[in-house]
C-alpha positions, 0 to 999 in steps of 0.5 A: 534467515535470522539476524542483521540484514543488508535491506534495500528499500526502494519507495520512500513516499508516505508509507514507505518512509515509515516502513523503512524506518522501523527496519532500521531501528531494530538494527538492519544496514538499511540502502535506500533508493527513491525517485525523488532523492529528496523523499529519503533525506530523513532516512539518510539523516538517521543513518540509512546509505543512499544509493544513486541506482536500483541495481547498486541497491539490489547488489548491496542487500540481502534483502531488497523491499519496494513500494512503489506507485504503478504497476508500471513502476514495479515492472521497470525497478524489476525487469529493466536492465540493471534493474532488480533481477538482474543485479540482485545476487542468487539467494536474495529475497526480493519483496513488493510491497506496492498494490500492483497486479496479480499477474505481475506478481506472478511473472516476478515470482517465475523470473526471480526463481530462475535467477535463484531469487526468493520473491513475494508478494506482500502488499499492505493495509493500513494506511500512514497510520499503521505504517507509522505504528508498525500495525499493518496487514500485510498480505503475502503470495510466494513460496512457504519457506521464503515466507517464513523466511521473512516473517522477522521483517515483516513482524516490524512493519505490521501485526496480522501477517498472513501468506494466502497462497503462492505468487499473486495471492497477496495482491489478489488478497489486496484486491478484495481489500480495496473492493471492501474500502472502496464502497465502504468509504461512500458509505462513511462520507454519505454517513457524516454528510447525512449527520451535518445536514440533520443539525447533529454534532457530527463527532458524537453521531461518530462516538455512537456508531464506530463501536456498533455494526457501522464499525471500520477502520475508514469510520474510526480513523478517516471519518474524524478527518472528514470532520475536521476537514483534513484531507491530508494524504494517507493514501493518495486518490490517485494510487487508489483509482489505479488499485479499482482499476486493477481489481475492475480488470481482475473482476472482468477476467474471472466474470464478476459484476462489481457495481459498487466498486464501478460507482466508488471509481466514477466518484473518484473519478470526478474529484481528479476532474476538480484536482484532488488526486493528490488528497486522501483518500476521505476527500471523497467527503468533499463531494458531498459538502460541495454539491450536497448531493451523489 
């Protein structure tokens, strides 16, 4: 499926609005749907053609992507009448790109090839950053052909692009990413906090450890943000309690024990209690420089 494509991209928040505008930069007629019209005005601005419903979206796009918040927001822009399967026209790929349920996933994938529709599962990680410098991981479920099918859209938006299985595979994948960030950015807060309270310059202690075993992503690129006391969202604190929420249901079902993904939620948990759901994800920083202790 090479060439200029009609894509629709429905979910234009702080990720969403960088992934579709790579798109349109490579050349693709791009539809663009938000909730809040708003969020997609610099899209529009640039050339994107606003559409006042999913389903006139859906029927204008060889291509239709969403990313957006709850697992309950991608069942209603699929499955609700006028929605995406029901006005998307056979032969269309449809790919969600939002960190939902594996088993949602699933029933797209069975409902969307009853209608002749090509579906994937391809959730993100990266953060606002790699979304803005088209570095993401992007983890896919679905069908082989259709995978390869895609791979020219999805090598605008990241690099390490990889189909892990059939439908659900990607948000299992997602799954055991965020199982991995969650208790590693307890261990990146702990990390600066323990630093600060030793009397030692926090960003040379950071300059010395990223390069060592200590290196990851939440130590390189949201520990200097913890630093500077910028809590700015890359990825909201409420997306990611509804993500270890996801993966807590999906750990129960299959029998596994993940404590520390329950403490990481707990700690969460309690910064929502203080009003920081709408910051990034390393405000969880805050919880030391507030109360100096777990």
């Amino acid at each position: 499926m090479a060439g200029r494509k009609s894509i629709g991209f429905i979910g234009t928040g702080v990720m969403g609005k960088s992934m579709a505008g790579h798109l349109m930069q490579a050349g693709h007629e791009l539809f663009v749907y938000n909730r809040t019209k708003e969020k997609a005005k610099v899209l529009v601005e640039k050339g994107a053609v606003w559409c006042d419903t999913v389903g006139e979206l859906a029927e204008r796009s060889d291509v239709v992507i969403t990313i957006v918040g709850y697992p309950t927001d991608v069942e209603e822009v699929y499955f609700k009448e006028g929605g995406i399967l029901d006005r998307a026209r056979s032969g269309t790929y449809v790919i969600d790109m939002t960190t939902s349920s594996p088993m949602l996933a699933q029933k797209i994938g069975n409902e969307a090839k009853k209608k002749g529709i090509f579906a994937l599962d391809a959730p993100v990680s990266g953060g606002d950053i790699g979304a803005k410098t088209a570095k993401l991981a992007i983890m896919v479920g679905g069908e082989e052909d259709a995978f390869e099918d895609m791979q020219p859209i999805f090598s605008l938006m990241g690099t390490n692009i990889r189909r892990l299985g059939s439908h659900g595979a990607g948000q299992y994948t997602k799954m055991a990413n965020q199982i991995a960030i969650a208790s590693n950015m307890m261990g990146v807060a702990e990390a600066m906090a323990y630093a600060k309270k030793a009397g030692l310059d926090q960003k040379a202690v950071l300059e010395t450890i990223e390069t060592g075993a200590a290196g990851s992503f939440s130590l390189s690129k949201l520990a200097p943000r913890m630093i500077d006391g910028d809590f700015e969202p890359g990825f909201y604190i409420k997306h990611f309690i509804k993500d270890m929420n996801i993966a807590l249901t999906s750990a129960e079902e299959m029998g596994l024990k993940t404590p520390g993904l329950e403490l990481a939620k707990k700690l969460y948990e309690e910064l929502v209690e203080r009003g920081e759901e709408n910051s990034g994800t390393q405000a969880l920083y805050k919880y030391y420089e507030v109360t100096g202790t777990l």
